[in-house]
mmCIF file of the N, C-alpha and C atoms, coordinates in Angstrom:
data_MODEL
# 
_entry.id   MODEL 
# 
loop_
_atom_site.group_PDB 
_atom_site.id 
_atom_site.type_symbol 
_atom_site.label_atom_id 
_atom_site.label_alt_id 
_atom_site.label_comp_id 
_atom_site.label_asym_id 
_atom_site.label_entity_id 
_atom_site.label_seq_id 
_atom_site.pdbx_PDB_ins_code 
_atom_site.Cartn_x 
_atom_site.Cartn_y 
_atom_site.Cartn_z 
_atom_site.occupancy 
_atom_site.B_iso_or_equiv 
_atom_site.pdbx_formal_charge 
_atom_site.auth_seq_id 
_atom_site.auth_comp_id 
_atom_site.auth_asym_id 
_atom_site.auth_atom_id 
_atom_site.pdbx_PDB_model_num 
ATOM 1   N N  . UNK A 1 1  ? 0.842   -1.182 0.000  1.00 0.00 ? 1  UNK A N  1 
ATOM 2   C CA . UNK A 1 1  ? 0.000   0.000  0.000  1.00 0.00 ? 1  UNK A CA 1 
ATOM 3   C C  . UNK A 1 1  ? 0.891   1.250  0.000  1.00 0.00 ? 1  UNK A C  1 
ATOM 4   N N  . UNK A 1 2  ? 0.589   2.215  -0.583 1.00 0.00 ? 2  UNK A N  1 
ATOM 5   C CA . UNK A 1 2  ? 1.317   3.422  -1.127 1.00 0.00 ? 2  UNK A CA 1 
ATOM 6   C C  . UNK A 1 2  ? 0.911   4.351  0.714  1.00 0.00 ? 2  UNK A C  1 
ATOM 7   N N  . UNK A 1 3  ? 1.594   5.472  0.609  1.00 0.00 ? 3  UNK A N  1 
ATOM 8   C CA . UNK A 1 3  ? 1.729   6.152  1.707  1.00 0.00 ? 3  UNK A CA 1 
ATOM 9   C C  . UNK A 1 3  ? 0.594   6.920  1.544  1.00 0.00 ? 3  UNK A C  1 
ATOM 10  N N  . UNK A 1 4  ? 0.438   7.654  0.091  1.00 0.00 ? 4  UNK A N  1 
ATOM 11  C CA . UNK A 1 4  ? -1.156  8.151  0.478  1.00 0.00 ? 4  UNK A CA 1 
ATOM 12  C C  . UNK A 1 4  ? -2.537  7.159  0.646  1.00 0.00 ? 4  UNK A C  1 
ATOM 13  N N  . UNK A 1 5  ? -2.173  6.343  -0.164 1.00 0.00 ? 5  UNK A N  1 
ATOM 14  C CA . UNK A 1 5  ? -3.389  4.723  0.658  1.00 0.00 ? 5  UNK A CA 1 
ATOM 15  C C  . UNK A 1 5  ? -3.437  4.693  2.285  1.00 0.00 ? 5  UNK A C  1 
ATOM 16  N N  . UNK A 1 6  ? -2.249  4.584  2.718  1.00 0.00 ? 6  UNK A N  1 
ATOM 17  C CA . UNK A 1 6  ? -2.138  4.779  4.381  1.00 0.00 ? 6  UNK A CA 1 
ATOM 18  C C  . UNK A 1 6  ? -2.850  5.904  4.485  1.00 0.00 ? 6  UNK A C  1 
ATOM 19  N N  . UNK A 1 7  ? -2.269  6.851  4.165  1.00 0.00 ? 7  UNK A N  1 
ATOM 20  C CA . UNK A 1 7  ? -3.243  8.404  5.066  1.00 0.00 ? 7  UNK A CA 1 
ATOM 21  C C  . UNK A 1 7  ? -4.755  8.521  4.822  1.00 0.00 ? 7  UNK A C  1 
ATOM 22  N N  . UNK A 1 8  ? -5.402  7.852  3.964  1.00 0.00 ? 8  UNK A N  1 
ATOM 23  C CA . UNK A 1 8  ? -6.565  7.797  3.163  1.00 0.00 ? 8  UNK A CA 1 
ATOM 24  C C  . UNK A 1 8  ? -7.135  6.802  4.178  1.00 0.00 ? 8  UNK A C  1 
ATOM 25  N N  . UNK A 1 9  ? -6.405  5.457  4.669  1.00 0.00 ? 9  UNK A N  1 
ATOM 26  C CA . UNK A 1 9  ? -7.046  5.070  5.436  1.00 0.00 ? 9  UNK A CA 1 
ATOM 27  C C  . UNK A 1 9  ? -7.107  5.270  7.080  1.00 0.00 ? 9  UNK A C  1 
ATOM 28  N N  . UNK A 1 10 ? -6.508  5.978  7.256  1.00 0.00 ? 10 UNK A N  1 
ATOM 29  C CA . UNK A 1 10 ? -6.122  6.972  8.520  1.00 0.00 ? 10 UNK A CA 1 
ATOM 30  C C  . UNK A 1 10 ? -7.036  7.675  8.739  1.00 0.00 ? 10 UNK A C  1 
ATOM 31  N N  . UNK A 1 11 ? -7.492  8.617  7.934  1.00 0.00 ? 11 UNK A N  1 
ATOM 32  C CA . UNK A 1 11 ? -8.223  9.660  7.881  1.00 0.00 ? 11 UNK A CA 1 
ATOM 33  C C  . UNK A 1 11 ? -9.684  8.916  7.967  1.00 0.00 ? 11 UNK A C  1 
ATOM 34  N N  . UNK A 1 12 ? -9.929  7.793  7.290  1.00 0.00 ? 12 UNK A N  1 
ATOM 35  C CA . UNK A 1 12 ? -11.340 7.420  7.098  1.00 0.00 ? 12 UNK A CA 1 
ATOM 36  C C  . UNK A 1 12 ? -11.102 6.754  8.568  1.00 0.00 ? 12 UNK A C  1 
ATOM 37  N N  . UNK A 1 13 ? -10.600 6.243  8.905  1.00 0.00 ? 13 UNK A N  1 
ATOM 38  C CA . UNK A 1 13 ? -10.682 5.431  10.545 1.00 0.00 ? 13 UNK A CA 1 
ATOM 39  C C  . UNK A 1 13 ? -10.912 6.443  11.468 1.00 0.00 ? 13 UNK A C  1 
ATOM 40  N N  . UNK A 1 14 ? -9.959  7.647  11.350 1.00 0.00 ? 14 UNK A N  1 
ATOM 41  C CA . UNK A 1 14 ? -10.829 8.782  12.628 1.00 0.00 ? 14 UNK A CA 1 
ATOM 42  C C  . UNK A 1 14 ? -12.303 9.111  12.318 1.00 0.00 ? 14 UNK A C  1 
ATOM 43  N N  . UNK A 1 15 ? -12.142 9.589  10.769 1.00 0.00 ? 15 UNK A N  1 
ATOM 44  C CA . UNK A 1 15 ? -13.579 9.917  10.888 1.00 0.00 ? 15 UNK A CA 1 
ATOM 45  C C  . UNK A 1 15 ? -14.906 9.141  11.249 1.00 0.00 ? 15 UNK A C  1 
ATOM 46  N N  . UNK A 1 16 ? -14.400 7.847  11.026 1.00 0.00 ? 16 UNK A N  1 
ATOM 47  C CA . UNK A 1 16 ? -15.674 7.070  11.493 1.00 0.00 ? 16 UNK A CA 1 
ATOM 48  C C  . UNK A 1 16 ? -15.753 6.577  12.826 1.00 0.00 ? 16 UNK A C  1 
ATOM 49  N N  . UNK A 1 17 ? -14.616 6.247  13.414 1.00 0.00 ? 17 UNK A N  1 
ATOM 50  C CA . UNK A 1 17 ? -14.411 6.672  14.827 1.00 0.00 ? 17 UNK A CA 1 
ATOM 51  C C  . UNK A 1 17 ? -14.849 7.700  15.713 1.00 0.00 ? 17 UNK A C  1 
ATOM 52  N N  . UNK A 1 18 ? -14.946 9.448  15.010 1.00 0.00 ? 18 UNK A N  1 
ATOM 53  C CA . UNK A 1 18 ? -15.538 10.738 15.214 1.00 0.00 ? 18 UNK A CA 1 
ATOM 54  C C  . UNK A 1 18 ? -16.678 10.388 15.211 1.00 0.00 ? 18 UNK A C  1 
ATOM 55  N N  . UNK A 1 19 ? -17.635 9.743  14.179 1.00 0.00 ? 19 UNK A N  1 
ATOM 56  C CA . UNK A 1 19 ? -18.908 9.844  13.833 1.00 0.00 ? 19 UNK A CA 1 
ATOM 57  C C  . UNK A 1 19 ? -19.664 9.119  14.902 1.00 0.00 ? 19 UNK A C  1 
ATOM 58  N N  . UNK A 1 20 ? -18.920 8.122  15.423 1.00 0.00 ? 20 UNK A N  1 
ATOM 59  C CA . UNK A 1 20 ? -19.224 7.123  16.920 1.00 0.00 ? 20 UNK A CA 1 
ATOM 60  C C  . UNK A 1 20 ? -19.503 7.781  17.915 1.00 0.00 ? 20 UNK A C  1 
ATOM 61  N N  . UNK A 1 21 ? -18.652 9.081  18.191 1.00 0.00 ? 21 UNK A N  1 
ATOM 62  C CA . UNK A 1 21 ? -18.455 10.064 19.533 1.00 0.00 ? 21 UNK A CA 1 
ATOM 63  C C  . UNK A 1 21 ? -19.559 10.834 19.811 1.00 0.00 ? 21 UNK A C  1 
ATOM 64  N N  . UNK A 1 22 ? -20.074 10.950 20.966 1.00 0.00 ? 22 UNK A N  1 
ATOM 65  C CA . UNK A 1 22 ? -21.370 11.994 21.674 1.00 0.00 ? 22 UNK A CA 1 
ATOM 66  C C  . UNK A 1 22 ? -20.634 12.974 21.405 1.00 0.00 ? 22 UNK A C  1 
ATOM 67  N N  . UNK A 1 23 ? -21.684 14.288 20.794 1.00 0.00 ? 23 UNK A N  1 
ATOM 68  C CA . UNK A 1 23 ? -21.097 15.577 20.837 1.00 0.00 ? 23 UNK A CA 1 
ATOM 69  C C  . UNK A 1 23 ? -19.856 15.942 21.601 1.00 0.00 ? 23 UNK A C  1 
ATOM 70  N N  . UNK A 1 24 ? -20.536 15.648 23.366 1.00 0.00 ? 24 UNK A N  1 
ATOM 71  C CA . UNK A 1 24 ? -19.331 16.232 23.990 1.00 0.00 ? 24 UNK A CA 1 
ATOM 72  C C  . UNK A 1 24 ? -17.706 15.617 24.054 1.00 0.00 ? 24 UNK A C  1 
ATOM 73  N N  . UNK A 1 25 ? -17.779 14.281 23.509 1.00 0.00 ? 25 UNK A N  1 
ATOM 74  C CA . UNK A 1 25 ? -16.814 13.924 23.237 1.00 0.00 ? 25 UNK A CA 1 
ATOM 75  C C  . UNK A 1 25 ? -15.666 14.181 21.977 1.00 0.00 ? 25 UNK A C  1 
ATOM 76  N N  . UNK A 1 26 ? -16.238 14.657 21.050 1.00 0.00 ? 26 UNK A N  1 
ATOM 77  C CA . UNK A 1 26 ? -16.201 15.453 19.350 1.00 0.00 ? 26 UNK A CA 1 
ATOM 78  C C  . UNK A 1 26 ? -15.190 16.400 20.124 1.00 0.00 ? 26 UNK A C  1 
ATOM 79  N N  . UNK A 1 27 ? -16.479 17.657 20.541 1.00 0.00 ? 27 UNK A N  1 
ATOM 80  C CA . UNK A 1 27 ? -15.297 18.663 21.383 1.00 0.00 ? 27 UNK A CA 1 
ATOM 81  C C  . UNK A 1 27 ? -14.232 18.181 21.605 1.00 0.00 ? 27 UNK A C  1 
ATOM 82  N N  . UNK A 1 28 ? -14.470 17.687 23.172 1.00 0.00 ? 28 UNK A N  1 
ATOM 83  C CA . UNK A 1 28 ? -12.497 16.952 22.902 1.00 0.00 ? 28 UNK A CA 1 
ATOM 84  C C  . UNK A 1 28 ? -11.794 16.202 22.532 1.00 0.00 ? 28 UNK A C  1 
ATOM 85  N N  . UNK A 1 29 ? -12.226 15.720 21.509 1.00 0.00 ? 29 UNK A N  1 
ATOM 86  C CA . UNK A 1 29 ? -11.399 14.891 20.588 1.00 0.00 ? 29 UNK A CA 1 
ATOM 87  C C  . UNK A 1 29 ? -11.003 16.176 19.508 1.00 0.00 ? 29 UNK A C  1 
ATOM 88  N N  . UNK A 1 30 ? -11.310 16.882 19.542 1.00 0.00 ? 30 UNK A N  1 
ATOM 89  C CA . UNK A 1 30 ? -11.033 18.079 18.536 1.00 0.00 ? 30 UNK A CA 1 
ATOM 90  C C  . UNK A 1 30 ? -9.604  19.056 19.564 1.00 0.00 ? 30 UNK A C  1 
ATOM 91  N N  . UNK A 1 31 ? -10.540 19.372 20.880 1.00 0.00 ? 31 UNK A N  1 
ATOM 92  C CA . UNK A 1 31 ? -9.227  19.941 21.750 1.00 0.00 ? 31 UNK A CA 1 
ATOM 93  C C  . UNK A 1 31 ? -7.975  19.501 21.709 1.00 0.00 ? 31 UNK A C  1 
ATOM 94  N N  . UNK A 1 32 ? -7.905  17.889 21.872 1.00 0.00 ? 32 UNK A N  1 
ATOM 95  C CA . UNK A 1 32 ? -6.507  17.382 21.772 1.00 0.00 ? 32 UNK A CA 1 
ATOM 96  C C  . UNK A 1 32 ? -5.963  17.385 20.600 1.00 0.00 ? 32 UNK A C  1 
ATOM 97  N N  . UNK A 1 33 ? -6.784  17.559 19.289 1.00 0.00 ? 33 UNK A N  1 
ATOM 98  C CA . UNK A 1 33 ? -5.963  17.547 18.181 1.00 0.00 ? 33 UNK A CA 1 
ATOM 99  C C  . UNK A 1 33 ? -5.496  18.728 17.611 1.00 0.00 ? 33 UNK A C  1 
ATOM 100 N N  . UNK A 1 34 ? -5.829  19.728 18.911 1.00 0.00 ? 34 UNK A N  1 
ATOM 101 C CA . UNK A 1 34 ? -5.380  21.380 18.757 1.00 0.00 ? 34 UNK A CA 1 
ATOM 102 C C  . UNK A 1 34 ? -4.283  21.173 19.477 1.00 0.00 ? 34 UNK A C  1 
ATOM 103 N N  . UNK A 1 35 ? -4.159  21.117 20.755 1.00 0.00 ? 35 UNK A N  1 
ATOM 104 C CA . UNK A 1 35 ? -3.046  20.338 21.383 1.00 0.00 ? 35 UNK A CA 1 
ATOM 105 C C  . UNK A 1 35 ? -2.221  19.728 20.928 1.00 0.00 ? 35 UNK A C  1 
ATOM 106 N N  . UNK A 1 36 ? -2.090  18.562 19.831 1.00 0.00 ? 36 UNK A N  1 
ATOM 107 C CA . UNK A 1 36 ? -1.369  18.186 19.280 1.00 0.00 ? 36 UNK A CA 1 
ATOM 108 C C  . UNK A 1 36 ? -0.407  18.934 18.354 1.00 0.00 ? 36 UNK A C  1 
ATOM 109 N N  . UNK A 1 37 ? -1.334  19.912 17.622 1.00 0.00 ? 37 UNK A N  1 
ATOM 110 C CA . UNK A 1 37 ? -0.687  20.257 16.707 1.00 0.00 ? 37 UNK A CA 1 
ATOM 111 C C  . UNK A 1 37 ? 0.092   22.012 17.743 1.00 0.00 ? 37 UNK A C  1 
ATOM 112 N N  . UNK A 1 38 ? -0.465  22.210 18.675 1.00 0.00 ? 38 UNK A N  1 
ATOM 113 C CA . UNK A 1 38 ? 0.263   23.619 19.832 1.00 0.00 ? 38 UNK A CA 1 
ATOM 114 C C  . UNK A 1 38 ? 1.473   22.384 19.365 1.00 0.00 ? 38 UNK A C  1 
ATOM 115 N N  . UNK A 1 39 ? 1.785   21.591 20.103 1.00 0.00 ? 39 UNK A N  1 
ATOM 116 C CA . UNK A 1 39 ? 2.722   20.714 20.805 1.00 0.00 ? 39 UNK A CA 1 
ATOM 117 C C  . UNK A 1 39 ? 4.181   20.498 19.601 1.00 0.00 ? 39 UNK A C  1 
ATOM 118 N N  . UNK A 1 40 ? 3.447   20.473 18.000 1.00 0.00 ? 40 UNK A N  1 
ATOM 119 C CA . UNK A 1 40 ? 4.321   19.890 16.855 1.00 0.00 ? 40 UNK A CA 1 
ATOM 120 C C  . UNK A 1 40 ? 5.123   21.757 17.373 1.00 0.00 ? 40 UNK A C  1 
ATOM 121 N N  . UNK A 1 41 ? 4.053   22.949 16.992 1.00 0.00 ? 41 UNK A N  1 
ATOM 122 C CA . UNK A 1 41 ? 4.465   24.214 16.590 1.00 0.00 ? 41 UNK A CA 1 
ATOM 123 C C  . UNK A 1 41 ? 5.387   24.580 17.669 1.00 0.00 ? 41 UNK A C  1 
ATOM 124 N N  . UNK A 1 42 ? 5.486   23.581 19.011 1.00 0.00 ? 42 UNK A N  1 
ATOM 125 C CA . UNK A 1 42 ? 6.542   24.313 19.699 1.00 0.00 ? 42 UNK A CA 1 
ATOM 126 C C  . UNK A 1 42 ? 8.013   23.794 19.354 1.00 0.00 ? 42 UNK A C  1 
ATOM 127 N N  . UNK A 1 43 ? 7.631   22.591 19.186 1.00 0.00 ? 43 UNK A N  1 
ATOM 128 C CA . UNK A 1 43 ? 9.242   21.350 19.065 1.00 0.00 ? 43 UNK A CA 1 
ATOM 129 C C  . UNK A 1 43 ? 9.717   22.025 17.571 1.00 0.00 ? 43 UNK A C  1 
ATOM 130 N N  . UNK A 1 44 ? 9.128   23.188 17.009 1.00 0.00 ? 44 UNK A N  1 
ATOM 131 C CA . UNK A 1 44 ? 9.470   23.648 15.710 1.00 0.00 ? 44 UNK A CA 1 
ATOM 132 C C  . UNK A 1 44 ? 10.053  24.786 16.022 1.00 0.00 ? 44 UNK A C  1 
ATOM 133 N N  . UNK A 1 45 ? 9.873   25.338 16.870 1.00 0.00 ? 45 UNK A N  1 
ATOM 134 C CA . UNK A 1 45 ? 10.088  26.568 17.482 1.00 0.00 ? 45 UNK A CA 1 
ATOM 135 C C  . UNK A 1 45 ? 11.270  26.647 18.077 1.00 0.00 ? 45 UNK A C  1 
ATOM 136 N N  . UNK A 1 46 ? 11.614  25.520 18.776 1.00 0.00 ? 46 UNK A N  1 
ATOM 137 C CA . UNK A 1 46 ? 13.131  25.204 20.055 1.00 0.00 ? 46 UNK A CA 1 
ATOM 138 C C  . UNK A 1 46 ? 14.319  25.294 19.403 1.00 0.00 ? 46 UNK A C  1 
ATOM 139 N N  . UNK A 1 47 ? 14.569  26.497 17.865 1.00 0.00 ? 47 UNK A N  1 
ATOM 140 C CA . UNK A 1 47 ? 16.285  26.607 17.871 1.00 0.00 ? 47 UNK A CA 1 
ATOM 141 C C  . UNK A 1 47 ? 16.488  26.739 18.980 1.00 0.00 ? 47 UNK A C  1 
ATOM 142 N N  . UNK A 1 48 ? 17.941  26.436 18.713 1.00 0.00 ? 48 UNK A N  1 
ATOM 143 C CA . UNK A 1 48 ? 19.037  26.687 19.711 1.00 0.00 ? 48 UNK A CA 1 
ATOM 144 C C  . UNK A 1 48 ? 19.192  28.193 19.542 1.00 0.00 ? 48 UNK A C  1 
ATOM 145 N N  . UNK A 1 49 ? 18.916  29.244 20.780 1.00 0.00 ? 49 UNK A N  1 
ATOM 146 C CA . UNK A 1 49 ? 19.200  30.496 20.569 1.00 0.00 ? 49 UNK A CA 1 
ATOM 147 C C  . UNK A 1 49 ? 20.573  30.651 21.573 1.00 0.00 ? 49 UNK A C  1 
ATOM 148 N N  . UNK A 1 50 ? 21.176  31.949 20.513 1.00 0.00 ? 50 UNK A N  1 
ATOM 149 C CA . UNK A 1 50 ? 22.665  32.191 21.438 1.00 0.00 ? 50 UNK A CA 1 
ATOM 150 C C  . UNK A 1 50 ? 22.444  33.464 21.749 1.00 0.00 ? 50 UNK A C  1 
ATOM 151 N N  . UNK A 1 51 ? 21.272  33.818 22.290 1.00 0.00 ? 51 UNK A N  1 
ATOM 152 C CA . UNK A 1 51 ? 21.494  35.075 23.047 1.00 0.00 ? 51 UNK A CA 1 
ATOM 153 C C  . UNK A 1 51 ? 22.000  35.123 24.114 1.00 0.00 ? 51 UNK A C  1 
ATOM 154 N N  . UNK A 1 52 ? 22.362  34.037 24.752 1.00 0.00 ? 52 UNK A N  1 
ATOM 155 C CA . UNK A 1 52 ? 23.165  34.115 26.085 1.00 0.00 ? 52 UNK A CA 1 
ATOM 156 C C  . UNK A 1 52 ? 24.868  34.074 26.188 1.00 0.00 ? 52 UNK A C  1 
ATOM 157 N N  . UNK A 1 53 ? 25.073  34.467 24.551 1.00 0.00 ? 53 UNK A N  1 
ATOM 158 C CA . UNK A 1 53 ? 26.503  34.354 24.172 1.00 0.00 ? 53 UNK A CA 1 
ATOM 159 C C  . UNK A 1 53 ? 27.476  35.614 25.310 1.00 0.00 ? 53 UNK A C  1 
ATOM 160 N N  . UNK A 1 54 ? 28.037  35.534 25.719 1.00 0.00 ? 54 UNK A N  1 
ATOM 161 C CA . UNK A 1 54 ? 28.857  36.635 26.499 1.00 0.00 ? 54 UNK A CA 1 
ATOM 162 C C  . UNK A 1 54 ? 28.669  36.961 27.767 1.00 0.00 ? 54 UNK A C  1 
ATOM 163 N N  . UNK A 1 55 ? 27.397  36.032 28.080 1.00 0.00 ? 55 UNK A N  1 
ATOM 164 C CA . UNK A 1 55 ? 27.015  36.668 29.758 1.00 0.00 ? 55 UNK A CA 1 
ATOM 165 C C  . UNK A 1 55 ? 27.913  36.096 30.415 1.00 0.00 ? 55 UNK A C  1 
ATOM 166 N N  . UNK A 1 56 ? 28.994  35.459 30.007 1.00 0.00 ? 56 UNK A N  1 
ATOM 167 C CA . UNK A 1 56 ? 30.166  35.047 31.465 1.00 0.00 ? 56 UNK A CA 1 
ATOM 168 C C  . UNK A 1 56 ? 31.443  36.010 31.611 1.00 0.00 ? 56 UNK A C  1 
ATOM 169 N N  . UNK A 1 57 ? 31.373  36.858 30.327 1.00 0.00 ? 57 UNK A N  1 
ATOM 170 C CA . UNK A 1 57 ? 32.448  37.942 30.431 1.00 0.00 ? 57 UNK A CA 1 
ATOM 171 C C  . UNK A 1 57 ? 32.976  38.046 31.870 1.00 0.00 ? 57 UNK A C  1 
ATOM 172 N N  . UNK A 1 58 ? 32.299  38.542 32.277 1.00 0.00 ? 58 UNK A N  1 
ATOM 173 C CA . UNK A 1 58 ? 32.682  39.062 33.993 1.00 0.00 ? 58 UNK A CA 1 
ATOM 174 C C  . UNK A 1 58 ? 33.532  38.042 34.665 1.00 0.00 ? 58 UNK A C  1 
ATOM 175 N N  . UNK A 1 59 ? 33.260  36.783 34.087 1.00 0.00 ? 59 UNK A N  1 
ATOM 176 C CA . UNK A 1 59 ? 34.242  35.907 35.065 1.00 0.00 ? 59 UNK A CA 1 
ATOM 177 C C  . UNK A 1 59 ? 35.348  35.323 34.143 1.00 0.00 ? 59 UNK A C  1 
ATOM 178 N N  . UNK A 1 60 ? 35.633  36.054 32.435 1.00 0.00 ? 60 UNK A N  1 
ATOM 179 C CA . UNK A 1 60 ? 36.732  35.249 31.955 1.00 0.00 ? 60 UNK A CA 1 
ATOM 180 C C  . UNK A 1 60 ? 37.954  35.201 32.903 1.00 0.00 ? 60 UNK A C  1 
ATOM 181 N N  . UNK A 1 61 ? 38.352  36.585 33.249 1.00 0.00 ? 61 UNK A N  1 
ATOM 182 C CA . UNK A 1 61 ? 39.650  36.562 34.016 1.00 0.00 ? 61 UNK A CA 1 
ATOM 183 C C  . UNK A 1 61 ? 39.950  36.070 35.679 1.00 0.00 ? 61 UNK A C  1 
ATOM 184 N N  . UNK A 1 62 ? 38.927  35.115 35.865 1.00 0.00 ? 62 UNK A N  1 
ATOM 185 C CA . UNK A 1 62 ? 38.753  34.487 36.976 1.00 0.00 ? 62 UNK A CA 1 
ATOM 186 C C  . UNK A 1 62 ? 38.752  33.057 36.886 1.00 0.00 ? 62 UNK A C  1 
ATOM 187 N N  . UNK A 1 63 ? 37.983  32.472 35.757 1.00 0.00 ? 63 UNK A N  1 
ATOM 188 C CA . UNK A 1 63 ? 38.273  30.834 35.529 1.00 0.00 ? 63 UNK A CA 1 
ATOM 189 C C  . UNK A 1 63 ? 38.557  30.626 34.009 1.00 0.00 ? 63 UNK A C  1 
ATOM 190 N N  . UNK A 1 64 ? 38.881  29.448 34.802 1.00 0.00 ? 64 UNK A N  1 
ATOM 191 C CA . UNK A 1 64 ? 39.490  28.560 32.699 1.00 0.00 ? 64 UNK A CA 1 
ATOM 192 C C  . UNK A 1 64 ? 38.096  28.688 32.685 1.00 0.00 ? 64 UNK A C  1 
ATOM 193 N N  . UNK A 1 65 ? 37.703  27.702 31.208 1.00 0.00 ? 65 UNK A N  1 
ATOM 194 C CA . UNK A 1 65 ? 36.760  27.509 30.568 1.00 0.00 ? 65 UNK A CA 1 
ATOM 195 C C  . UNK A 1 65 ? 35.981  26.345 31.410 1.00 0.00 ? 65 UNK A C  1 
ATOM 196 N N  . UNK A 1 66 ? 36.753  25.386 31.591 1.00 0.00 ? 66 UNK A N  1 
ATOM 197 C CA . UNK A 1 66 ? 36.706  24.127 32.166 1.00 0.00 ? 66 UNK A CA 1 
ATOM 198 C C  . UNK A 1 66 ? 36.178  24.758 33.924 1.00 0.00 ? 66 UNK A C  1 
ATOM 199 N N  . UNK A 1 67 ? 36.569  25.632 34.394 1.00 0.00 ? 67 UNK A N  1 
ATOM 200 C CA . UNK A 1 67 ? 36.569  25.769 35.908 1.00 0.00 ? 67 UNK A CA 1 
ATOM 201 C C  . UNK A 1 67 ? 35.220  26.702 35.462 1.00 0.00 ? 67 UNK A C  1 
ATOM 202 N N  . UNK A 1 68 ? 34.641  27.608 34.481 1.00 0.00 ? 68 UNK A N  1 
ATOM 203 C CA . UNK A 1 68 ? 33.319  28.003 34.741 1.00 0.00 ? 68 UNK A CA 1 
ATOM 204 C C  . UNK A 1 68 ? 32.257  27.034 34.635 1.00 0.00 ? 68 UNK A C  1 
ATOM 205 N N  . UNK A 1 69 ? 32.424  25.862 33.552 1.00 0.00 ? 69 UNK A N  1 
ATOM 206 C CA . UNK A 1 69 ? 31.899  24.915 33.016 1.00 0.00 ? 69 UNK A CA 1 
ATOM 207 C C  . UNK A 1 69 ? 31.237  24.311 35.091 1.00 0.00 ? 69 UNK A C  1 
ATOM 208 N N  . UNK A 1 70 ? 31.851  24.251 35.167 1.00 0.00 ? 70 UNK A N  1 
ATOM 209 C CA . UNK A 1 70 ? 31.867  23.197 37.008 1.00 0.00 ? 70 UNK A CA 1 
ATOM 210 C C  . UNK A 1 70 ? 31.163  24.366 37.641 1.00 0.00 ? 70 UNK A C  1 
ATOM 211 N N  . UNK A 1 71 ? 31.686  25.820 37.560 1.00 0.00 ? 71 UNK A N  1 
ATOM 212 C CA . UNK A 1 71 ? 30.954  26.591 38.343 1.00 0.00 ? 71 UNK A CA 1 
ATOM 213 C C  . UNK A 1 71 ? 29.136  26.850 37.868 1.00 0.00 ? 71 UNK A C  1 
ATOM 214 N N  . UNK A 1 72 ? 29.221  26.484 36.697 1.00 0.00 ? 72 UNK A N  1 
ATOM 215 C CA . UNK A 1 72 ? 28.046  26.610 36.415 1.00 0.00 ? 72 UNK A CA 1 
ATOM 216 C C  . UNK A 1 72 ? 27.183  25.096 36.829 1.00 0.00 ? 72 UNK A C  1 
ATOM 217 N N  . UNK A 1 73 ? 27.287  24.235 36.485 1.00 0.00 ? 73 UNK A N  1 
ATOM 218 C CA . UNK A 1 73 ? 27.160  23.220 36.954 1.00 0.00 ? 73 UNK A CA 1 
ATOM 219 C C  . UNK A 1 73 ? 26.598  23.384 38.678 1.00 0.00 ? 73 UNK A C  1 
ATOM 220 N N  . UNK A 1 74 ? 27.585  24.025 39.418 1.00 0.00 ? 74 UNK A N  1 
ATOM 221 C CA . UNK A 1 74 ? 26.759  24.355 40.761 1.00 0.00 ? 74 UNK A CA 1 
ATOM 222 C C  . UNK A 1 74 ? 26.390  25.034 40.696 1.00 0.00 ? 74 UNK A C  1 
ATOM 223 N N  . UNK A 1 75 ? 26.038  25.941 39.587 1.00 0.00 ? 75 UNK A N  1 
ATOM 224 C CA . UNK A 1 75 ? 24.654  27.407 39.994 1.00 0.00 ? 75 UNK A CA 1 
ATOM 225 C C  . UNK A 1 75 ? 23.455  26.818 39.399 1.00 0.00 ? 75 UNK A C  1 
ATOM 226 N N  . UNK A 1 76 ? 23.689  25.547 38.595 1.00 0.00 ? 76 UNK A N  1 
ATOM 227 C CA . UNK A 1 76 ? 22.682  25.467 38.250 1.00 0.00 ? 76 UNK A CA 1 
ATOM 228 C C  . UNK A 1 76 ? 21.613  24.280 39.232 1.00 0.00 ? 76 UNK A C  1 
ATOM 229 N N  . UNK A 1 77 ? 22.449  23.717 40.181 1.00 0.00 ? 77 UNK A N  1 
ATOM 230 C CA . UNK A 1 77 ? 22.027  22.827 41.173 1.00 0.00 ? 77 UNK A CA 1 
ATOM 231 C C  . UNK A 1 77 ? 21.813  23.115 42.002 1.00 0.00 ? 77 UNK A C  1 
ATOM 232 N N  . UNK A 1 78 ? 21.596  24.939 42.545 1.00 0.00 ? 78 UNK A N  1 
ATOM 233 C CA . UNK A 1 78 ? 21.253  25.751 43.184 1.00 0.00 ? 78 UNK A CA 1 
ATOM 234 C C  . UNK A 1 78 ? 19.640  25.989 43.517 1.00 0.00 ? 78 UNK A C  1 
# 
């Protein structure tokens, strides 16, 4: 079976599955599939941002790289 055969039969299994559901169940079977798709738009969203590039300035001339690496490590177990 081809991949749009799969989705074709995907689609017909919810819907007749949907058509089974009491109103109030429709509703949330509809909520979670808003939910679902909040949920895709965030994991799409999570670059890696480097705006936090430079905030250790203040302590280059105090630790190696390796000795902030550890200090951070305990601020963050703080």
């Amino acid at each position: 079976m081809t991949r749009l055969g799969q989705r074709r039969n995907i689609v017909e299994s919810l819907q007749e599955k949907l058509k089974q559901l009491p109103p109030e169940l429709k509703t949330e079977a509809s909520d979670f599939i808003d939910y679902l798709l909040q949920r895709i738009k965030r994991k799409r969203r999570s670059k890696l941002k480097l705006d936090w590039a430079g905030g250790l300035k203040e302590f280059r001339d105090k630790y190696t790289s390796l000795e902030l690496q550890r200090k951070i490590s305990e601020w963050w177990g703080d």
